[in-house]
C-alpha positions as CSV (number, residue, x, y, z in Angstrom):
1,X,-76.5,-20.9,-1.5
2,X,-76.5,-19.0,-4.8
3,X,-73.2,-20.8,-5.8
4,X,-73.6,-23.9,-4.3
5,X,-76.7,-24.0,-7.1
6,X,-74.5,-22.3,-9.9
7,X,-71.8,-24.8,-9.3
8,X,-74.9,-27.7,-9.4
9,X,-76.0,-26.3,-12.3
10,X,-72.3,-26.4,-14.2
11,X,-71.8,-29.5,-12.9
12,X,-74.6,-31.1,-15.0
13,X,-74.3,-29.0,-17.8
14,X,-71.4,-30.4,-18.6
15,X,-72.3,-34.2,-16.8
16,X,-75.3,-34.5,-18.8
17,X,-73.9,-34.1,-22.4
18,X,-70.8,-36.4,-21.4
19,X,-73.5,-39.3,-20.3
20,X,-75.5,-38.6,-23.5
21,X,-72.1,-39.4,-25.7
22,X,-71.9,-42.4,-23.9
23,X,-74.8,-43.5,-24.4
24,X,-74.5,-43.1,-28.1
25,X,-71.4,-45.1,-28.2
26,X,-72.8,-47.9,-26.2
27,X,-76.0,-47.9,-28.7
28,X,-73.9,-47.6,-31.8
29,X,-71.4,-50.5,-30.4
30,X,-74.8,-52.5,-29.5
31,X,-76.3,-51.9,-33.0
32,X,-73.4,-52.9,-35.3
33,X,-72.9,-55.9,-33.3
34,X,-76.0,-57.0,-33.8
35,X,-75.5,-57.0,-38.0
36,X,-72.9,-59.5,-36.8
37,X,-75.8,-61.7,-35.1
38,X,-77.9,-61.2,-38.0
39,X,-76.2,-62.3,-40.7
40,X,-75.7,-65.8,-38.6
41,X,-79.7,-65.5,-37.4
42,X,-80.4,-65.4,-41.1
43,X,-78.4,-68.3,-42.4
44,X,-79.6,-70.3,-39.3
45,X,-82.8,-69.6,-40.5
46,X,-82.8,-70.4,-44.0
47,X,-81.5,-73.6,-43.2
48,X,-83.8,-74.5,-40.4
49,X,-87.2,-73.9,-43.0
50,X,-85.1,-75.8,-45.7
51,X,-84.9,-78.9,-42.8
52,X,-88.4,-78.3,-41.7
53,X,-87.4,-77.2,-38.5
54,X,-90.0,-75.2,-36.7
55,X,-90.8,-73.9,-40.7
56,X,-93.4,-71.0,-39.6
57,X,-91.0,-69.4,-36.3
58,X,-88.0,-70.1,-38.7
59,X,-89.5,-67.9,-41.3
60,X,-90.8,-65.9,-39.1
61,X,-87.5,-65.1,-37.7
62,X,-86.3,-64.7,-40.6
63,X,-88.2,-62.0,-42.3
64,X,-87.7,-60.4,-38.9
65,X,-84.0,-60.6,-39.1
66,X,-83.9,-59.0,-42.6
67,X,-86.4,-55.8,-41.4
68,X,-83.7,-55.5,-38.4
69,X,-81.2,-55.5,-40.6
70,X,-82.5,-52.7,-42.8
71,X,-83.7,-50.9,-39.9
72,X,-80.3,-51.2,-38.3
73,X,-78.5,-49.8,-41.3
74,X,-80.5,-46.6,-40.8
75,X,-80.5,-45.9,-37.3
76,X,-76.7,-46.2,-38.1
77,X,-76.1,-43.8,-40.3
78,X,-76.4,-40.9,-38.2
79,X,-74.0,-41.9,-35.5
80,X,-71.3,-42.6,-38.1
81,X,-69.8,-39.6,-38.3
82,X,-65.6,-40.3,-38.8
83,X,-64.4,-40.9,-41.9
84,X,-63.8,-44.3,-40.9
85,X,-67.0,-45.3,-39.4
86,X,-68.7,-44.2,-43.0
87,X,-66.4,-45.9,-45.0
88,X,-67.1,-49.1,-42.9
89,X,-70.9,-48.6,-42.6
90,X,-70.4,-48.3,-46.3
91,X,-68.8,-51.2,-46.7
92,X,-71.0,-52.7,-44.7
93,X,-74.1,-51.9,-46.9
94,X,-72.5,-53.2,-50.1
95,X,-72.3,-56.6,-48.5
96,X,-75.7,-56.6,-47.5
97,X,-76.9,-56.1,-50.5
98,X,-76.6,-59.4,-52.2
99,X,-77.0,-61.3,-48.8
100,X,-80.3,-59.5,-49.2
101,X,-81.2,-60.6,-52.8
102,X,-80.4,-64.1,-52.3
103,X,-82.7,-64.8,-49.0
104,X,-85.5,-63.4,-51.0
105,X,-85.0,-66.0,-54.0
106,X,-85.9,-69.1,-54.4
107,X,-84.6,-71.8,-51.5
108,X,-82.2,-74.5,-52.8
109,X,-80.6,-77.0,-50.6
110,X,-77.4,-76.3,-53.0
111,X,-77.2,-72.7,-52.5
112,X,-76.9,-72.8,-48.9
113,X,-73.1,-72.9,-49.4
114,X,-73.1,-70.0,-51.5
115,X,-75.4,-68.0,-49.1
116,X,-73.1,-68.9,-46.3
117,X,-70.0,-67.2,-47.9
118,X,-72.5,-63.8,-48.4
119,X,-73.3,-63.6,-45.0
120,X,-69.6,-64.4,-44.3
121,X,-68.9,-61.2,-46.1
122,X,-71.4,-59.1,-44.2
123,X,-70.2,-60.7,-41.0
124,X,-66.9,-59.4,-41.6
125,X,-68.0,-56.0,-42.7
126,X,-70.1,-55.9,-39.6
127,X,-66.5,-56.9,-37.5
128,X,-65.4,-53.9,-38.9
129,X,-67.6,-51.2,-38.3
130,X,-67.8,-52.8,-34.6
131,X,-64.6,-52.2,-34.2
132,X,-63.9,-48.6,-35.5
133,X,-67.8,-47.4,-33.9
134,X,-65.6,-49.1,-30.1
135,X,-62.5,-47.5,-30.7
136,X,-64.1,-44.1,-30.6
137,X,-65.9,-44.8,-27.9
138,X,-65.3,-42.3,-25.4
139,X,-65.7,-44.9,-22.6
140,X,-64.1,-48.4,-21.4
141,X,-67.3,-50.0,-21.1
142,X,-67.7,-50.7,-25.3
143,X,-65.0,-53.6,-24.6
144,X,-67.9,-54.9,-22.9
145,X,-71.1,-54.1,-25.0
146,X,-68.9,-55.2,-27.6
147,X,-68.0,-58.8,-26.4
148,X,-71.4,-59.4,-25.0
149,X,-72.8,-58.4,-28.5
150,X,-70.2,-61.0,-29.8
151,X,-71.9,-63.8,-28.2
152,X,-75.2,-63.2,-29.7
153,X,-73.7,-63.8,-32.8
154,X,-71.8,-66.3,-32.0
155,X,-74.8,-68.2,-30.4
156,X,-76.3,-67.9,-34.0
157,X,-73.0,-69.0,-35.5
158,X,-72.9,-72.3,-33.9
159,X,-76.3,-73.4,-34.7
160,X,-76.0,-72.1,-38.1
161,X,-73.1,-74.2,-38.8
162,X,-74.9,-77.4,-37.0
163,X,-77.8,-76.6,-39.6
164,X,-75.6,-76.3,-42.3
165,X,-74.2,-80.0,-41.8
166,X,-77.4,-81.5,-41.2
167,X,-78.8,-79.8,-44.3
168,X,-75.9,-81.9,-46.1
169,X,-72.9,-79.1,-46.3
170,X,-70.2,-80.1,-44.1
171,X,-66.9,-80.2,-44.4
172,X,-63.8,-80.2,-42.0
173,X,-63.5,-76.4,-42.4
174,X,-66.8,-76.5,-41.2
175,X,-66.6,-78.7,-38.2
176,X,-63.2,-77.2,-37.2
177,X,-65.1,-73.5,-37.5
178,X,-67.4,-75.1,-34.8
179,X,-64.8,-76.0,-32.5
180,X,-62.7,-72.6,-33.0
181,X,-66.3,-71.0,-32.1
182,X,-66.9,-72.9,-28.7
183,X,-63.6,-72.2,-27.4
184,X,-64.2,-68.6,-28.0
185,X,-67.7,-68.1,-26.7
186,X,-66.3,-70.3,-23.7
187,X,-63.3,-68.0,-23.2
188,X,-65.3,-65.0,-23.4
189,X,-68.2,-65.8,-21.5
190,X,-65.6,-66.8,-18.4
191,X,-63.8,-63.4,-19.1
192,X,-66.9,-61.9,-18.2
193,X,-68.0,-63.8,-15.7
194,X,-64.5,-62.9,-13.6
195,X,-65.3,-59.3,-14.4
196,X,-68.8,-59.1,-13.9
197,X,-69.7,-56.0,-11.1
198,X,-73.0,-56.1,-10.4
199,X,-75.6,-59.1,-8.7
200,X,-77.6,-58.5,-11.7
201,X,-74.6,-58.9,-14.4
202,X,-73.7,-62.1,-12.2
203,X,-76.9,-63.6,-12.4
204,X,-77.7,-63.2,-16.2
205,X,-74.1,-64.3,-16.8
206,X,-74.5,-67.8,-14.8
207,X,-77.8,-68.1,-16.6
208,X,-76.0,-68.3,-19.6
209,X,-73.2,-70.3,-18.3
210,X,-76.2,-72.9,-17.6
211,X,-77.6,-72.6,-21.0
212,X,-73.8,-72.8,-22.7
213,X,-73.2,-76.4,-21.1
214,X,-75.9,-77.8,-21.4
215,X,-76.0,-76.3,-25.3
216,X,-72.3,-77.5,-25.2
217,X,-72.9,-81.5,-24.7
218,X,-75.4,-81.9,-27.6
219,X,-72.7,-79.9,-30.0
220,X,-70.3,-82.6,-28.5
221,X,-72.4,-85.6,-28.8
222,X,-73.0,-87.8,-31.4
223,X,-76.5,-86.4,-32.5
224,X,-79.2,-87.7,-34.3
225,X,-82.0,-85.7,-36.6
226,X,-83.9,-85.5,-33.3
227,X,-80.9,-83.1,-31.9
228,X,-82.0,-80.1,-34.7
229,X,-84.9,-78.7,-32.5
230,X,-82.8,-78.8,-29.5
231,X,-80.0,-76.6,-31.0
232,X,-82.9,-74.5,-32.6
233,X,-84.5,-73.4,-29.5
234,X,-81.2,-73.8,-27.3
235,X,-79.8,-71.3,-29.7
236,X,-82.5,-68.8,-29.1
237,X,-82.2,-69.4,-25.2
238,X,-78.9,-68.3,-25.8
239,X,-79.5,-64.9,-27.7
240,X,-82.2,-63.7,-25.6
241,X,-79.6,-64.0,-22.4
242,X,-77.0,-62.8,-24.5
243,X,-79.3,-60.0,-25.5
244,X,-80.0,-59.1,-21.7
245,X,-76.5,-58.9,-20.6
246,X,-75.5,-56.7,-23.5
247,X,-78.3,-54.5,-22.3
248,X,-76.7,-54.3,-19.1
249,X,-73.5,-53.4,-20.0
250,X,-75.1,-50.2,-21.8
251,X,-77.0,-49.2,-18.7
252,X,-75.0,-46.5,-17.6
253,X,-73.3,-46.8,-14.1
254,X,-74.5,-45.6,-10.9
């Protein structure tokens, strides 16, 4: 009996701290990926108050997405530890910086362009500290937490260029962006639906798939003015489920 317990006891000693390191990864993964959302949320945002699109949620939303920003940055910090995950996170902060400045300024219809290409730069910073914070990972799952994280963003990402056009900045780089963003969250959103193990996964995953097509046929319609609040709120349909299925994807298996 004595070392049945003792060989209980070393069993979760050394269980307990291995789940705990997972855990970290998977939060650490989840956080970085959502600076990657954010810097699309906030764009979307700016544009959406600058086209008078639910003005008071927008701004709302976007004072919000600047806080979760900062508040991300910090809660990241610790869990950098490599030399490569600080030199991202670093790099990470320096592009913030001005993305932060200029949301705070005045709001120009002709700056959008120019804000664009500062998120663009956090965006990519964010890609990269994503990326070194999953490659540590010490298990398979951050492939998942990481692609699931991806389609927040890139929920965000396709309203925000929608917004961008209608707020009178398109351009074919623009409207082939779009296109080169559906496919993705298309092709990523069946990946996981093939791989999906769990009822619950399935179910949040089909939700979305629902949301996604019926999002899908405005972006590929002919719209009017009348399509912005559609894509406004059919965007943030989107992020909440792809919020909930990133969530599950850090729960730690049974």
């Amino acid at each position: 009996m004595m070392k049945s317990f003792v060989r209980l006891w070393l069993f979760l000693a050394l269980a307990l701290p291995a789940c705990m390191v997972r855990a970290a990864d998977s939060d650490a993964i989840a956080l970085a990926g959502q600076q990657r959302m954010l810097s699309q949320r906030i764009v979307k945002s700016w544009c959406q108050i600058g086209l008078n699109v639910l003005p008071e949620l927008s701004k709302t939303q976007l004072d919000e997405a600047v806080r979760r920003f900062d508040s991300n940055l910090s809660a990241l910090e610790p869990v950098a530890t490599s030399p490569e995950a600080r030199t991202a996170l670093a790099g990470l902060r320096s592009a913030w910086t001005p993305l932060r400045s200029a949301v705070a300024g005045v709001m120009r219809q002709e700056d959008a362009a120019q804000l664009d290409s500062r998120a663009e730069d956090v965006l990519m910073a964010a890609e990269r500290l994503t990326r070194v914070l999953q490659a540590q990972a010490t298990a398979p799952v951050g492939r998942w937490i990481n692609l699931a994280a991806r389609q927040r963003m890139l929920s965000q990402r396709l309203v925000k260029i929608y917004m961008l056009q209608q707020w009178g900045a398109d351009s074919s780089a623009l409207r082939e962006e779009s296109e080169r963003v559906q496919n993705e969250f298309s092709g990523a959103l069946a990946n996981m639906q093939q791989n999906a193990d769990s009822p619950a996964l399935r179910g949040e995953l089909d939700n979305l798939a629902l949301q996604w097509e019926w999002l899908h046929t405005v972006l590929v319609t002919e719209g009017a003015e009348s399509f912005r609040l559609i894509m406004a709120e059919g965007g943030d349909a989107m992020l909440q489920l792809a919020d909930q299925i990133t969530r599950l994807y850090q729960q730690p298996a049974p």
